[in-house]
N, C-alpha and C positions, 0 to 999 in steps of 0.2 A: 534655207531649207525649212520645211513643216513638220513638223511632229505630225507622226501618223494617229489615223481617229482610232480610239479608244474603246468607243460605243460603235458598235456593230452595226451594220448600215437595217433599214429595213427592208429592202429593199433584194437581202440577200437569201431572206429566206428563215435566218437566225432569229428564235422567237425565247426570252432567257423566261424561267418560269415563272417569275417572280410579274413578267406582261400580260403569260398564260391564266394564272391566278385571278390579276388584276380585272383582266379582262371577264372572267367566271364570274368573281365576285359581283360587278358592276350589270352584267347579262343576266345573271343567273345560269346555271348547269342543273340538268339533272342526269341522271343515272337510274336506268330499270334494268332490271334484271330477274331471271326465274330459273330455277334448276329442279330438275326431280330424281329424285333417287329412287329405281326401282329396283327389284329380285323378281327372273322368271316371271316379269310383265303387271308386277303387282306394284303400282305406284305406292311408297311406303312413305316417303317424305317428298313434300312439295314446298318450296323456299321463294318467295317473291321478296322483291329489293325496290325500293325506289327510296331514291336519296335528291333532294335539292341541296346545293351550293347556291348559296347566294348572299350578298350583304340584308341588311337589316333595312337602309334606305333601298333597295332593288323588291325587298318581299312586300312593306309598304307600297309602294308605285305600281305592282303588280293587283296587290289586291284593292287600289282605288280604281284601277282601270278595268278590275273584274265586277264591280259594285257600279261603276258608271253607265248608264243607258247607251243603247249604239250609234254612234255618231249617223248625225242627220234624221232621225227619229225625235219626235216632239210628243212626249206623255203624258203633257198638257191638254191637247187639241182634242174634241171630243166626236 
């Protein structure tokens, strides 16, 4: 007989947070968000949010590929 698997197949759907994370980290996440608070239509506070998640190698690769020229593009050629 086998010992049954241990590890959660992937296959089933089961994602443990620690993949979710993993996975954030390595993509990058962000999160926007905005709220207002009014009284009798008078916007009194306005709250924006934007949050990045992301590793420290993922923000690097992110911003050489925002400073890189566009691929197939030569700004050489005159």
């Amino acid at each position: 007989m086998s010992e049954p698997d241990l590890i959660p197949s992937r296959t089933t759907g089961e994602i443990a947070v620690a993949d979710l994370l993993d996975r954030a980290l390595h993509k990058g996440l962000v999160l926007w968000g905005e709220a207002t608070i009014s009284v009798a239509g008078v916007d009194l506070v306005y709250l924006g949010l934007k949050i990045l998640l992301a590793s420290t190698d993922t923000v690097d690769r992110m911003r050489e590929a925002a400073a890189a020229p566009p691929a197939g593009r030569n700004l050489h050629a005159g």
